[in-house]
Backbone as CSV, one residue per row, in Angstrom:
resi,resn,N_x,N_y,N_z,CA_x,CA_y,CA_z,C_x,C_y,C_z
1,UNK,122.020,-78.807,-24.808,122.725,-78.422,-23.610,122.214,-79.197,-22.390
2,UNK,120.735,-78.979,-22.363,120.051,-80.309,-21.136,120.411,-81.362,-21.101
3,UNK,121.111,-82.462,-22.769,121.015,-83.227,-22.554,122.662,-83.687,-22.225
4,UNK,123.580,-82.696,-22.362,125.065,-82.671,-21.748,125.280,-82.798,-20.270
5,UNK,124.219,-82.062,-19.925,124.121,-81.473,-18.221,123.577,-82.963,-17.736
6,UNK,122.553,-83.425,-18.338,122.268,-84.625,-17.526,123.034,-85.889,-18.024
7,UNK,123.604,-85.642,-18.779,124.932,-87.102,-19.054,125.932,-86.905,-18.165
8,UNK,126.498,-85.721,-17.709,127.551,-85.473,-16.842,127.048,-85.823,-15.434
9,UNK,125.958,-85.271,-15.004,125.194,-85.574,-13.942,125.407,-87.374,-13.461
10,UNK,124.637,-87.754,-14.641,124.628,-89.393,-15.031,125.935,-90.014,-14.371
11,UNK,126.807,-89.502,-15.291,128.307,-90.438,-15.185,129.081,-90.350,-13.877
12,UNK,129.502,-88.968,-13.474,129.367,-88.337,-12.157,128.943,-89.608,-10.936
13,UNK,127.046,-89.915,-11.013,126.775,-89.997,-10.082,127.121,-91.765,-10.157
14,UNK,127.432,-92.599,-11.126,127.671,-93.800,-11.190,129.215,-94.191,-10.662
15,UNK,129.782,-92.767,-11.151,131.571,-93.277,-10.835,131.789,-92.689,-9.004
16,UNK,130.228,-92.229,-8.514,130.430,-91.923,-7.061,129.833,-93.170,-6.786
17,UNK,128.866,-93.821,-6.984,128.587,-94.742,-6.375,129.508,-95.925,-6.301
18,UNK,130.190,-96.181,-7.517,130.945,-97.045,-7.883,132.168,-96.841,-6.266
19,UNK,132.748,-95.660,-6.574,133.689,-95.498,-5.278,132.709,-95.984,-3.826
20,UNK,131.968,-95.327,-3.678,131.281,-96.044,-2.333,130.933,-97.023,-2.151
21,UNK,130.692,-97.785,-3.101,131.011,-99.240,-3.371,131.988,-99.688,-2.777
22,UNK,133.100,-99.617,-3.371,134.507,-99.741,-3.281,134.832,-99.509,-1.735
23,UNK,134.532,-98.256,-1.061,135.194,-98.208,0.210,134.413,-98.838,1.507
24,UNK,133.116,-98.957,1.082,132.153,-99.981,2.216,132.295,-101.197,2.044
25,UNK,132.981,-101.629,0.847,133.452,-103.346,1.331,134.929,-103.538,1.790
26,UNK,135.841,-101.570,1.630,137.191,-102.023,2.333,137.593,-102.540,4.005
27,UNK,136.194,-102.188,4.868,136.872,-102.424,6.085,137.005,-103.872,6.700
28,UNK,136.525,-105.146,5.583,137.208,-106.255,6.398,138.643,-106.635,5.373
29,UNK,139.196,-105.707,4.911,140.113,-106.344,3.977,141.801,-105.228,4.504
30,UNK,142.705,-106.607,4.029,144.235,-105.611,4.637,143.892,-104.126,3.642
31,UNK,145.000,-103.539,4.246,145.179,-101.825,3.454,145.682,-102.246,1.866
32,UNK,145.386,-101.229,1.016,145.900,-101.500,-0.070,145.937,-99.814,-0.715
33,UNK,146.632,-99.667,-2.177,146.253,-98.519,-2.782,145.173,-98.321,-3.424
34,UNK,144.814,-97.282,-3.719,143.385,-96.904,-3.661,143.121,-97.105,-5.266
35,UNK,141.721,-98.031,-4.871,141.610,-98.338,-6.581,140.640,-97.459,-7.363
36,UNK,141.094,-97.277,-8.702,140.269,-96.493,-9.460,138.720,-97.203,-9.468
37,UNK,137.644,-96.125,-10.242,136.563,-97.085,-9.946,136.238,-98.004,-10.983
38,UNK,136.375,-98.464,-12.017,136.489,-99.019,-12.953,137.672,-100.546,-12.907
39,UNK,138.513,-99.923,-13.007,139.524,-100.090,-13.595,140.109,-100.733,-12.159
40,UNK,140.318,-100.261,-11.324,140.671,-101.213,-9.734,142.325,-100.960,-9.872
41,UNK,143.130,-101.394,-9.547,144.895,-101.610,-9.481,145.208,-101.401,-10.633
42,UNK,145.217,-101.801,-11.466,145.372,-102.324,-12.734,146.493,-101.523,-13.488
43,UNK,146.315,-99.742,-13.207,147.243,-99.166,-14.083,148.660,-98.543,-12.680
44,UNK,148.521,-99.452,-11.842,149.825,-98.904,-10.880,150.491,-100.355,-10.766
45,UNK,150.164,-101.227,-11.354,150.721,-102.859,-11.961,151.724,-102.679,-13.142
46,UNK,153.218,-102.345,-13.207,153.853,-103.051,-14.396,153.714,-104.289,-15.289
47,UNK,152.886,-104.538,-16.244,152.791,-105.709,-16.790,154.096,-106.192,-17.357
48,UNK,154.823,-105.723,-17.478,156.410,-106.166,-17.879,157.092,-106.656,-16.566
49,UNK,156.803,-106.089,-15.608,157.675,-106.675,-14.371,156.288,-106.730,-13.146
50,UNK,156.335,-107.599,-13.038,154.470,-107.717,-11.934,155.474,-107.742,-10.493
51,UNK,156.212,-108.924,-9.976,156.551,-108.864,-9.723,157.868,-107.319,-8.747
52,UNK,158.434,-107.042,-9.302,159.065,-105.539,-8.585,157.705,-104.842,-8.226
53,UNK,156.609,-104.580,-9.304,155.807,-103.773,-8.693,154.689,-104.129,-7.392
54,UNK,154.790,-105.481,-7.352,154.457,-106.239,-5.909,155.214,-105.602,-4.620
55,UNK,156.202,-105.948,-5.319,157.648,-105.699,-4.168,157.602,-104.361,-3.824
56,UNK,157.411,-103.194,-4.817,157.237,-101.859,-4.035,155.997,-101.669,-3.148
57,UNK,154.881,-102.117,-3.742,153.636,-102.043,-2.738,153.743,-102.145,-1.273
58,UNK,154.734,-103.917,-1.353,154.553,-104.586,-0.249,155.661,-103.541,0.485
59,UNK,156.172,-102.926,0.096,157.169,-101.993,1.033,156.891,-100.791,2.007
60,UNK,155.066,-100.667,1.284,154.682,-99.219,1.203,153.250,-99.849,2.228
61,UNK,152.251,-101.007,1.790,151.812,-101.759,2.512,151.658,-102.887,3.948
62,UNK,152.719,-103.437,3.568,153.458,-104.308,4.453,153.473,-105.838,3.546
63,UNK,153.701,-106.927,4.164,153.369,-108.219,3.670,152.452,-108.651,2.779
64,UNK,151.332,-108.484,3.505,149.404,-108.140,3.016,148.872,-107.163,2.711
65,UNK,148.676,-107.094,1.704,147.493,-106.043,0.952,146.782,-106.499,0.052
66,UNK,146.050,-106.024,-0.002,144.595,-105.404,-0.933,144.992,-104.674,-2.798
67,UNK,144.455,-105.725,-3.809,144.589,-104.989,-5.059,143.679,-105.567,-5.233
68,UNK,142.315,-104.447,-6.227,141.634,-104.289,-6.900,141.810,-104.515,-8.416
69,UNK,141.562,-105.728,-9.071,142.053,-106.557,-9.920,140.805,-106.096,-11.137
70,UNK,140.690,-104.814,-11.838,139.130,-104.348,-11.962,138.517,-104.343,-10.975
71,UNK,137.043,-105.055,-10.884,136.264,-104.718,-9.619,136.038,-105.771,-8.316
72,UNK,136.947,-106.430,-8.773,137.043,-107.848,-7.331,138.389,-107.761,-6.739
73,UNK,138.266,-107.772,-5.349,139.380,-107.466,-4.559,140.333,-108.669,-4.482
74,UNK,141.425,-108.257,-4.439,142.361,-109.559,-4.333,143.578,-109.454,-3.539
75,UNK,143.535,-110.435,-2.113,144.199,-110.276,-1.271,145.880,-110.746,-1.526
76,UNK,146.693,-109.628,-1.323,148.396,-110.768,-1.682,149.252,-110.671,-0.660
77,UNK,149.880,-111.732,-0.724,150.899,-112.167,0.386,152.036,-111.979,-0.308
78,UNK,152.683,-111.386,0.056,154.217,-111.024,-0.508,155.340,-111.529,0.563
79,UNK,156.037,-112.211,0.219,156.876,-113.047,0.912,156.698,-114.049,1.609
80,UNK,158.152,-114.989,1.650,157.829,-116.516,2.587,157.117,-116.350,3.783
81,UNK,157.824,-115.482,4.626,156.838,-115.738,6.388,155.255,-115.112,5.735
82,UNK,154.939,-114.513,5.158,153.289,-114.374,5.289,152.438,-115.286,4.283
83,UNK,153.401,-116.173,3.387,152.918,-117.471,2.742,152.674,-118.384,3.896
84,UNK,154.138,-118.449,4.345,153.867,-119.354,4.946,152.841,-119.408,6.606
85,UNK,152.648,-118.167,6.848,151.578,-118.244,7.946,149.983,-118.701,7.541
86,UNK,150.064,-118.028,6.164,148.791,-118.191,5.396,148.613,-119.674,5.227
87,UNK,148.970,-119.971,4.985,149.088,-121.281,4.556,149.326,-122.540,4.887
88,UNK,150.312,-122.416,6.100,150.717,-123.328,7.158,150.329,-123.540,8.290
89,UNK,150.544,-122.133,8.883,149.781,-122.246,10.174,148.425,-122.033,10.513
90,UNK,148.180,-121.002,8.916,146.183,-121.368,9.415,145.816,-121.815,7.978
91,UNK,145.909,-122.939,7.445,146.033,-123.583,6.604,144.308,-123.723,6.324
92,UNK,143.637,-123.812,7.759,142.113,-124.583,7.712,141.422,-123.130,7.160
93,UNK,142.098,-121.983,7.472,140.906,-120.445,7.188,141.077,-120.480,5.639
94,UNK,142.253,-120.928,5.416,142.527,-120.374,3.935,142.247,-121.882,2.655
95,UNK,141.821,-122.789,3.108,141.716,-123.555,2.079,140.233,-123.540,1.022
96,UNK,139.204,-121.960,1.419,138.480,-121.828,-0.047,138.867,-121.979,-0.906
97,UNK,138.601,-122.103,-1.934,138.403,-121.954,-3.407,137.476,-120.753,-4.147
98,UNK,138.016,-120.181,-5.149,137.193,-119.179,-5.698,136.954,-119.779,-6.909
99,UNK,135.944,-119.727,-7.415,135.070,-120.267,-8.845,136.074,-119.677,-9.907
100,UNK,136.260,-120.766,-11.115,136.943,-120.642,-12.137,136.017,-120.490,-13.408
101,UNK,135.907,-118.746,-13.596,134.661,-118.646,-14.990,135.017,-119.441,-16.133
102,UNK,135.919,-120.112,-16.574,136.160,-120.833,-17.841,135.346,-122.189,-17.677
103,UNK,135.492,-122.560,-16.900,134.646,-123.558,-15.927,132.675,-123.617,-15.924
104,UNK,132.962,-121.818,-15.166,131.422,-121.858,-15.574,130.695,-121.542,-17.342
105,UNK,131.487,-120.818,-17.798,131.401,-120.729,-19.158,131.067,-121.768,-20.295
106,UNK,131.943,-122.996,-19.794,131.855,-124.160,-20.285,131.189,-124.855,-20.558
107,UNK,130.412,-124.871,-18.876,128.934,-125.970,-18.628,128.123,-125.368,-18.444
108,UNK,128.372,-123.905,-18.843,126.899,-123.134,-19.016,126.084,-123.131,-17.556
109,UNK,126.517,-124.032,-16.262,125.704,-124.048,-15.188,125.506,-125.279,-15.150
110,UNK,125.330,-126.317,-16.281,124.733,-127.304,-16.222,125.993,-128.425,-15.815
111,UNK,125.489,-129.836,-15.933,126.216,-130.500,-15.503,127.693,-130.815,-14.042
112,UNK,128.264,-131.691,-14.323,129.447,-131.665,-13.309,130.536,-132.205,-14.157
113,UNK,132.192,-132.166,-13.830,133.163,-131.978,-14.531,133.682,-132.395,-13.516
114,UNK,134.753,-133.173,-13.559,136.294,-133.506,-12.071,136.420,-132.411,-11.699
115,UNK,137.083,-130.791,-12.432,137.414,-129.453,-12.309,135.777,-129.162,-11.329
116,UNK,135.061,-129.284,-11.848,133.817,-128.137,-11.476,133.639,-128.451,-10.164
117,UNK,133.717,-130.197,-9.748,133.316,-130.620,-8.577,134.410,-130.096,-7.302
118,UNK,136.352,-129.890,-8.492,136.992,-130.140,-7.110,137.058,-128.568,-6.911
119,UNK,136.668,-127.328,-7.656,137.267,-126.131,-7.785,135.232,-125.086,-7.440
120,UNK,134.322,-125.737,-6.727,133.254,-124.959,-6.201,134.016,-123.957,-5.115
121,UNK,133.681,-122.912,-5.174,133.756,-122.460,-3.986,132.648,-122.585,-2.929
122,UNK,131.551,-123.256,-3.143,131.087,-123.552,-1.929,131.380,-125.206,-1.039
123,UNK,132.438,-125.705,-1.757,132.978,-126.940,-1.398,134.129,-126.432,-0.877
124,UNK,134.066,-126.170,0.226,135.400,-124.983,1.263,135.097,-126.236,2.348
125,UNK,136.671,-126.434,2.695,136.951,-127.047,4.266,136.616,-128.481,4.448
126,UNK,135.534,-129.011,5.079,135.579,-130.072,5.180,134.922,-130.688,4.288
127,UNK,133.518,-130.068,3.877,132.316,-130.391,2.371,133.771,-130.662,1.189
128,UNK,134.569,-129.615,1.397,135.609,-130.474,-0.127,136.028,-130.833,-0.034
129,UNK,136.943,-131.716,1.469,137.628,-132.628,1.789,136.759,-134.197,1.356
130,UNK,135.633,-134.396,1.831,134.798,-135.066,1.857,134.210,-135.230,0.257
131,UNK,134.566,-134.677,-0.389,133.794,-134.666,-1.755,135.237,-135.438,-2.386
132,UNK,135.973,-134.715,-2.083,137.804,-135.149,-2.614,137.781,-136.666,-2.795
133,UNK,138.020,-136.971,-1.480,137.992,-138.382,-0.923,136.579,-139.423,-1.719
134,UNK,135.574,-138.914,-1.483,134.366,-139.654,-2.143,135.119,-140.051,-3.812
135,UNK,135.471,-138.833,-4.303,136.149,-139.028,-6.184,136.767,-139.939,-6.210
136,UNK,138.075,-139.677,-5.285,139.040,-140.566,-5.348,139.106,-142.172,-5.100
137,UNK,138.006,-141.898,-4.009,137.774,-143.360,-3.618,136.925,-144.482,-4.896
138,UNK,135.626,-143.451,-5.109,135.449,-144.370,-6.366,136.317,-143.774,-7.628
139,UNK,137.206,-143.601,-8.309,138.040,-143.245,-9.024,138.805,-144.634,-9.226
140,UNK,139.613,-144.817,-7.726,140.223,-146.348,-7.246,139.197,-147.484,-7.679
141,UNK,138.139,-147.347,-7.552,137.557,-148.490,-7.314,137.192,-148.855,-8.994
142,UNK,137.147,-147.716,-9.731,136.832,-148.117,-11.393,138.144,-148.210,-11.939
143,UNK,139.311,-148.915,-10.845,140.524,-149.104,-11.830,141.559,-148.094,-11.828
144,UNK,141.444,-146.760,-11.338,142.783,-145.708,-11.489,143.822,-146.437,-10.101
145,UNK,144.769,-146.447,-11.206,146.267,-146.888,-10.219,146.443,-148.396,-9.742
146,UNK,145.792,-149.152,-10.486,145.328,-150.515,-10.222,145.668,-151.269,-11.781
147,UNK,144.751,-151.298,-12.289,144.966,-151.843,-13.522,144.331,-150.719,-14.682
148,UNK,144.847,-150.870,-16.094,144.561,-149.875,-16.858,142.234,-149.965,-16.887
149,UNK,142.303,-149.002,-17.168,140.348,-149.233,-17.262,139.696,-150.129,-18.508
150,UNK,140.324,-149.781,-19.433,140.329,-150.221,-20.983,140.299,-152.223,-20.438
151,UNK,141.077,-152.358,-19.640,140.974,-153.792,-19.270,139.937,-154.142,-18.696
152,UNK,139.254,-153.411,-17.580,137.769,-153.424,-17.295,136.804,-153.199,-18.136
153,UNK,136.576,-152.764,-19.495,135.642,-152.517,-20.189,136.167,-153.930,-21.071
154,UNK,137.164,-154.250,-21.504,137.013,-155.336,-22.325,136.191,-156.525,-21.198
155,UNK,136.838,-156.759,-20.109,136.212,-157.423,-19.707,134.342,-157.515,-18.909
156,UNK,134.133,-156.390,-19.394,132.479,-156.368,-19.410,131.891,-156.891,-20.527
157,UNK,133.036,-156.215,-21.483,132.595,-156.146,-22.915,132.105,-157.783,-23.329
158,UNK,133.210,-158.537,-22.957,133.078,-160.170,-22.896,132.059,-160.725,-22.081
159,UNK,131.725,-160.173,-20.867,130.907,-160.831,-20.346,128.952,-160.170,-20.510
160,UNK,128.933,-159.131,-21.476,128.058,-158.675,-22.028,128.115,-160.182,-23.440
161,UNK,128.678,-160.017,-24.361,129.084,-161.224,-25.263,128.486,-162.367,-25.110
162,UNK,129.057,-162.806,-23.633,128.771,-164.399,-23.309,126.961,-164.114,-22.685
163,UNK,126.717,-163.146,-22.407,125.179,-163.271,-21.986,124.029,-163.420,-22.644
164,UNK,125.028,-162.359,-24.484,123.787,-162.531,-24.980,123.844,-163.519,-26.315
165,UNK,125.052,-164.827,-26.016,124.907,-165.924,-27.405,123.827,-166.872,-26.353
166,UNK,124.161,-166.550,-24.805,123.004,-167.503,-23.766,121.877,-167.278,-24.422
167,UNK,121.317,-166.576,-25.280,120.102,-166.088,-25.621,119.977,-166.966,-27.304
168,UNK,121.102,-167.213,-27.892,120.743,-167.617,-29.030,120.582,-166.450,-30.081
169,UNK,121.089,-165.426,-29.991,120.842,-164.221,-31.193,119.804,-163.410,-30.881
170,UNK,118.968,-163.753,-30.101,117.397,-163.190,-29.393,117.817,-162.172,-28.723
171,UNK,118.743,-161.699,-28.242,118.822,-160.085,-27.987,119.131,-159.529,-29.061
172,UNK,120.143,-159.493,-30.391,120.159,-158.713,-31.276,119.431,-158.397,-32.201
């Protein structure tokens, strides 16, 4: 019986914290419906029609709201004028990036990837403008959109060749 009383106790006091969780990180975020603590939006989402059930929110919300996607909040814009304010007119607030776990999963942490470099979220604003441009620029310069690359490696390949018969067989 003690040990019922203190499992209920237990669960109780995790699915309260969990909510206070939840409502001390709501006040910099638009209004939204209130998410379970677990589970977040998830079961007031039609997975057959996502969409309509956007559309009622945003009716009940406004434009912008707040869904709890499980336990990470996720801000949505429902319709053209609040895309397009988002996006157009303050184009510079909104061009973060949020980290793609398949991504981190992948490289385990380690290494860098085209994806990993262009999709950091701490490469926000101008650091990923500047990183963009750096790729691209040497990207251009090893041959993309110029000539195929495969033509640059043969032609190393040859001039690796001609360096080492200069040698007489003495490099191989």
């Amino acid at each position: 019986m003690d040990l019922v009383v203190l499992l209920v106790l237990s669960l109780s006091c995790i699915l309260l914290l969990s909510l206070w969780r939840q409502r001390s990180g709501r006040g910099r975020l638009p209004p939204g419906p209130m998410p379970l603590p677990i589970l977040g939006n998830i079961l007031q989402i039609d997975a057959k029609n996502i969409s309509k059930s956007l559309t009622n929110l945003s009716k009940v919300y406004g434009p912008v709201f707040t869904l709890y996607l499980g336990m990470k909040p996720t801000v949505v814009l429902h319709g053209y004028e609040a895309v397009k304010e988002a996006l157009v007119d303050n184009g510079e607030e909104f061009a973060g990036r949020d980290s793609i776990p398949i991504f981190e999963r992948c490289n385990k942490g380690l290494g860098k990837c085209v994806n990993d470099v262009l999709n950091r979220p701490e490469y926000n604003g101008k650091t990923w403008k500047e990183i963009r441009h750096f790729s691209l620029m040497s990207l251009r310069y090893l041959g993309m959109g110029k000539r195929s690359i495969e033509d640059r490696i043969q032609e190393e390949a040859r001039c690796l060749v001609e360096e080492c018969l200069t040698f007489n067989s003495e490099c191989f």
